[in-house]
N, C-alpha and C positions, 0 to 999 in steps of 0.2 A: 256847574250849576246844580247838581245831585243835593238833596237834601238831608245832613247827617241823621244817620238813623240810631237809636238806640241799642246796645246790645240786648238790652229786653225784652225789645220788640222783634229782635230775628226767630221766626218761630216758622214752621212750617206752610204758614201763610204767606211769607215771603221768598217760598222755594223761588229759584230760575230768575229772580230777581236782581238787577244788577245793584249795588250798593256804594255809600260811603261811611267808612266806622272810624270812628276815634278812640283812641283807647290805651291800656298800659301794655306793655309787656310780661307779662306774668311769667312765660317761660318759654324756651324754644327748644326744639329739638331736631339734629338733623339728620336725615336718612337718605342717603343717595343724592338720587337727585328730587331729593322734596326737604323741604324746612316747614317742621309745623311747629304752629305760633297759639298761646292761648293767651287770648285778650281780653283785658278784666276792664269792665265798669262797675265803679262801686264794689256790690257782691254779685254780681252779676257777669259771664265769662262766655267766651266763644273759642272754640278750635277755630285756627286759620292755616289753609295749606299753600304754600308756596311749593310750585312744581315744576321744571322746568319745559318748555312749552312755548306755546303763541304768545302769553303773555310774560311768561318769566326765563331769563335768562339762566346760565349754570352761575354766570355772578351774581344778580339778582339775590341763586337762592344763598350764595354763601353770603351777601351782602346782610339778609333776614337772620342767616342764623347765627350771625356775630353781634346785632342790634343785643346791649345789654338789657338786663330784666330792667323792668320799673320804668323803663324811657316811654315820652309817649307818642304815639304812630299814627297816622293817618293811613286806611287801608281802602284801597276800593277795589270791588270784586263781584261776584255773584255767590250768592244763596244756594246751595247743594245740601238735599237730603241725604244724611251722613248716614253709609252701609247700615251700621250698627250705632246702638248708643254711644254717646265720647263721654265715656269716667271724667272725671273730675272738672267737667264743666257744667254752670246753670243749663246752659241751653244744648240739650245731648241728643236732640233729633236734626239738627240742622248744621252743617260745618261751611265757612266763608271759603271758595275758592279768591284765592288774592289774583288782581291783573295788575295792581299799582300799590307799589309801597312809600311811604315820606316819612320822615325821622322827625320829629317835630322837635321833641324835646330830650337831649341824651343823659341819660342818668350814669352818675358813678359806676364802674368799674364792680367796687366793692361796696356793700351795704352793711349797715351796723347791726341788723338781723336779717333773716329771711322770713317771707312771707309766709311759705309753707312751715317752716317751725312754729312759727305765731300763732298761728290756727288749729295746731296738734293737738288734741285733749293730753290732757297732763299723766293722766294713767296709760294711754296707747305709748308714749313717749317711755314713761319708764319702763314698760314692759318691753319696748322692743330696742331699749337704749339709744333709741331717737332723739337728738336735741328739744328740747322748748324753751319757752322765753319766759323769765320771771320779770314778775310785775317790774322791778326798776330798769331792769334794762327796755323794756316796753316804755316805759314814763319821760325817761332820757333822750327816748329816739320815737317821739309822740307824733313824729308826720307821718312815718314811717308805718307805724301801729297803725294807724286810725286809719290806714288804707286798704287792715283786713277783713274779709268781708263777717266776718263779727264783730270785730268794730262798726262798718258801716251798716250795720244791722241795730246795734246797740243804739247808733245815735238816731239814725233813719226811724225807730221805735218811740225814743226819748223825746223828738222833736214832735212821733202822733201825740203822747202824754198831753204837751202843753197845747197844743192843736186842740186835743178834745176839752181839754181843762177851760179855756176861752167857749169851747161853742155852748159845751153845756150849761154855763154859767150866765151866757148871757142871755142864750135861750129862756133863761131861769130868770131872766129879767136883772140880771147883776150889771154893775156897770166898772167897767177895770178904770183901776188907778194909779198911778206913778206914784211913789214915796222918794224925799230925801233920803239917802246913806249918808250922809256927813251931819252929823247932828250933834246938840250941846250939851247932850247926857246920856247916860246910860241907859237906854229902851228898857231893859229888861231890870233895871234897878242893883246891876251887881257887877262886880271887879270885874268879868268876863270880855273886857272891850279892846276895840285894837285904839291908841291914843294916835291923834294926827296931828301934826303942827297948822294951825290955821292961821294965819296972818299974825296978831300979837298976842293971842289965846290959844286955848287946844280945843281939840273936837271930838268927836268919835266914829266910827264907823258904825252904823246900824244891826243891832243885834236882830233886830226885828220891826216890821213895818208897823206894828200894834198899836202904838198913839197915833198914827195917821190913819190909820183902817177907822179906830175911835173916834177923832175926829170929822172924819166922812161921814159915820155914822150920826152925831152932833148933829150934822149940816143939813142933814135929811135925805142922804145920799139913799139911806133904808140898806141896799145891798152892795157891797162894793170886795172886788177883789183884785189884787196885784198879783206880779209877776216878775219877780226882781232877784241880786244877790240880797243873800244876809253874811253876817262878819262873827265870827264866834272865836274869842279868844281862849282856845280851850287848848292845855296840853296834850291835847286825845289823841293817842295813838294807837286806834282800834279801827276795825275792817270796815265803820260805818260813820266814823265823824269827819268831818273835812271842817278847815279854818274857815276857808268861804262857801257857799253853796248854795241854789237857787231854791228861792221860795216861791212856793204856790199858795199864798195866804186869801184867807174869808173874811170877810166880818158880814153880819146880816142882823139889823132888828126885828124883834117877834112881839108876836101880841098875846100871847097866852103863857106860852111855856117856851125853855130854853131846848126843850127834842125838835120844835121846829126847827132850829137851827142843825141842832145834831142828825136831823134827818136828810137834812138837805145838802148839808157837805157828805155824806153815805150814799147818798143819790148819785151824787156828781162823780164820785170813786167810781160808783159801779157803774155808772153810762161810759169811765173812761174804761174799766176792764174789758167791758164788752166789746167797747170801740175799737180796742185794740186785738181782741179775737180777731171781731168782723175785716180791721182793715192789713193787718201786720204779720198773717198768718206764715206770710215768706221769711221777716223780720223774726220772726219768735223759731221757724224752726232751723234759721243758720246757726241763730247761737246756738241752739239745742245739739245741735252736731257738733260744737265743741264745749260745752258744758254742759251735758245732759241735766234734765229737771223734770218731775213732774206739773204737770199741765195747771195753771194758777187754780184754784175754784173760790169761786164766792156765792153767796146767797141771796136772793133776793125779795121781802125786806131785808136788811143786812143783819146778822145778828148781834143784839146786845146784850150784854149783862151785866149786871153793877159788880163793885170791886169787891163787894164781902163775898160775892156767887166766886168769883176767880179765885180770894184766898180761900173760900175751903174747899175748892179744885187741889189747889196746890196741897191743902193740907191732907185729905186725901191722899196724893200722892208722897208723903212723908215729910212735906217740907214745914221747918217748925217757924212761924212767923207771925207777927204780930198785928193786929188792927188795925196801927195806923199806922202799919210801917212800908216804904215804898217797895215798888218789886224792883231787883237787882235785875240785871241785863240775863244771867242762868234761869232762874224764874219768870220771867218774860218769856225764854224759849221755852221752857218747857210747860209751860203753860199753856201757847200757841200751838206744843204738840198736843195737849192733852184736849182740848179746842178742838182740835180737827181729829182727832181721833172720835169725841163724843158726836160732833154737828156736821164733820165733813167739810168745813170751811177753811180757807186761810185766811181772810178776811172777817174780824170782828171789833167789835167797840164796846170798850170796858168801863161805865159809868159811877158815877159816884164815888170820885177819889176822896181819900182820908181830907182833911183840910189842911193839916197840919203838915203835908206834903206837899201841897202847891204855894204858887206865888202869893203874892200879899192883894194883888188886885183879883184872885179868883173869889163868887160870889159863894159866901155859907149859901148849905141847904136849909131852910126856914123850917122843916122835919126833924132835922138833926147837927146841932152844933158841930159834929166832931166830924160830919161829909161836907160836900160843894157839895157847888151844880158845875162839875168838872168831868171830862172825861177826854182818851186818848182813844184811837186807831191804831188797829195791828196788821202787818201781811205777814205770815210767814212766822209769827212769834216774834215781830220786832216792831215796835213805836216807827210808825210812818205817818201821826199827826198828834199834838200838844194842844185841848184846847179848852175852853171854861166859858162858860155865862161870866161877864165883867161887872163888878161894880159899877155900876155909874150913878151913885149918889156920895157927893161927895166926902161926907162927915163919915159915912160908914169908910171909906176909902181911906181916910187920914187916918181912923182910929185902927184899921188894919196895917196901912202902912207902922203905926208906931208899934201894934202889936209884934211888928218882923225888926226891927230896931231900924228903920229906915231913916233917913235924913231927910225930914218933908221939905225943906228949901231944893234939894238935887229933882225933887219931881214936882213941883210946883206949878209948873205948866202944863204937866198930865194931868194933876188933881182940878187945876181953874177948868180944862176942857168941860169939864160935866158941871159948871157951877150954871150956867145959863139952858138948860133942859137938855136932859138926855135922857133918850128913850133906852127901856130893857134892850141890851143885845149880846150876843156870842159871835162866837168865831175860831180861829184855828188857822196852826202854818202845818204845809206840808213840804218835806223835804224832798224834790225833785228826783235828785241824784239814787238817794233811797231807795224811794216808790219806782225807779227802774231797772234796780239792783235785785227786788225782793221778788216783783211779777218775773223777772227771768231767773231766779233761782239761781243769781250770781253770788261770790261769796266776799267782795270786798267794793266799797264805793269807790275808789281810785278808777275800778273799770267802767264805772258809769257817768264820770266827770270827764269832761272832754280836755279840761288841764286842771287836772287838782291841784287845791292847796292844802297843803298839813302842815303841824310845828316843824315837820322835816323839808319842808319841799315850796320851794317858791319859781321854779322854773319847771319848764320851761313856758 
């Protein structure tokens, strides 16, 4: 009749207290007549001592110290404050005396990693010619991974993201919406799509929620945001693109200017950074002990600056480039460094893209032909959102389209959406996996997808 208790929860509070814990096996060890046992929940761990005694037998303990790793165990026991702190467990004031052990569930013999290698930083490994795990063999044996406690740290993080991503938004008076992925053109207006057999036609996979965010908008929806995958057929084989990946998309109509929009997706960024100080502070520093990083910072107004301030940052800094010419993924970082070296930010928003760089539906600036009303989000030196003021009249929209050599029949159903009134609006997608990659100072999004996909990689 005992009530499972959490390993989280055994804290000094619960000294002398008799218990019941569920949990893995993480390792055992045995000494005479004692087997002691550390029990992992999540990232979260306890010493358990098995001793031979009133409650435990000499089989008992040899029984304990043959339970393989990873199996999971039913223990119940009492709550003893432990002599001394116990290394290498969360909870190092408090160790479980065991009176009753159950095997609940028994794992293999042998494991296609170990846990403790998983978790090594990659430089204590080579220095002390320590095993550690590279990313594929981690991807291949993805139950396995996801069970260490920076994995469960990573996603227990990723899951606050979207957590604060919903309250702030709606707080903000937004209202979430569901988009189709299977749709009868190309979202984004370019070859980049996955094709699907649909019944006696093809389809596509959704590169982006962007006509339905627009049309909400249409509808009088005023603020609407989703939460969904997006599909990107890209051969990218770089440490930040994935095939599929979860978007955090905006759209919002404004009544004066296109910053209201820009201000209010920088809002919501910064209520989630903070969020995730205030609530994740255990989450941010397990990974921190195997990926060391500096602590995220951002500003608050956010800072911005339009794109001709960043090129002659860059050029400044020697880099020879042009007006209207994009920044390459090198210039992005180091631009980002040279950003936070001036402002002390990692976070900032770079306005007033070239025109001639963005899509065909982003809107000219009516100051200057040759800018939008276009701009991206940066963490870290790296694009973690894509966004613009939209056209939505539709003649200027066609004549744009034709001006990108577009095939107005293939969007013909984006273009009719604004023919019956549509209001000024913006918006923007944010890459999930990204924006959890960049605040933890991680180095490839493979580790912040909980099963990536890439042109290489369709399992597990």
């Amino acid at each position: 009749d005992r009530v499972l208790v959490r390993i989280k929860d055994l804290t000094l509070e619960k000294a002398d207290q008799e218990v019941w814990v569920r949990g893995r096996i993480h390792t055992s060890r045995a000494k005479g007549k004692q087997c002691f046992l550390v029990l992992r929940q999540q990232h979260f761990s306890i010493q358990a001592l098995v001793a031979v005694g009133q409650h435990a037998s000499k089989q008992m303990v040899k029984f304990a110290a043959n339970i393989t790793k990873e199996s999971i165990v039913d223990v119940e026991g009492v709550v003893r404050k432990a002599f001394q702190k116990v290394g290498g467990c969360t909870q190092q004031d408090v160790e479980l005396h065991v009176q009753r052990l159950y095997v609940i569930s028994s794992a293999e013999p042998r494991l296609p990693l170990q846990l403790d290698d998983a978790v090594r930083p990659e430089v204590e490994g080579d220095e002390d010619g320590r095993a550690t795990v590279n990313q594929d063999t981690r991807l291949d044996n993805r139950v396995i991974d996801l069970r260490t406690s920076t994995s469960q740290a990573i996603f227990c993080l990723q899951s606050g993201i979207c957590q604060l991503f919903r309250e702030t938004l709606i707080r903000k008076g937004f209202v979430e919406i569901q988009t189709p992925k299977i749709i009868s053109a190309a979202s984004e207006g370019g070859a980049n799509v996955f094709t699907v057999s649909y019944f006696k036609t093809s389809a596509y996979l959704a590169q982006s929620p962007q006509l339905y965010k627009q049309m909400c908008i249409c509808a009088d929806f005023d603020k609407v945001f989703c939460v969904g995958p997006v599909f990107r057929a890209e051969d990218s084989n770089t440490h930040r693109h994935l095939t599929e990946f979860v978007g955090l998309d905006i759209e919002m109509a404004f009544n004066y200017h296109y910053h209201e929009v820009v201000d209010e997706i920088a809002d919501t960024l910064v209520q989630i950074f903070k969020g995730l100080q205030e609530r994740f502070q255990t989450e941010i520093q397990t990974v921190g002990k195997q990926f060391p990083c500096e602590p995220f910072k951002f500003l608050e107004p956010t800072l911005r600056l339009e794109y001709r301030e960043g090129v002659a940052m860059l050029r400044e800094a020697g880099v020879e480039m042009g007006d209207e010419e994009d920044l390459s993924t090198p210039n992005e970082k180091l631009l980002g460094r040279l950003v936070k070296e001036k402002y002390d930010t990692d976070f900032y928003i770079l306005d007033k893209y070239p025109l001639a760089v963005r899509p065909f539906y982003t809107m000219p600036d009516p100051a200057n032909p040759k800018t939008s009303n276009s701009y991206d989000m940066f963490m870290r030196g790296e694009e973690i959102l894509s966004g613009a003021q939209r056209i939505h009249d539709p003649q200027l929209l066609t004549e744009r389209a034709k001006h990108h050599g577009i095939d107005l029949e293939k969007i013909k159903a984006y273009i009719d959406s604004f023919r019956f009134g549509a209001p000024p609006h913006a918006g923007g997608g944010i890459g999930l996996e990204r924006v959890t990659m960049l605040y933890l100072g991680l180095h490839n999004v493979r580790q912040t997808s909980m099963f990536p996909r890439d042109p290489k990689r369709l399992t597990p």
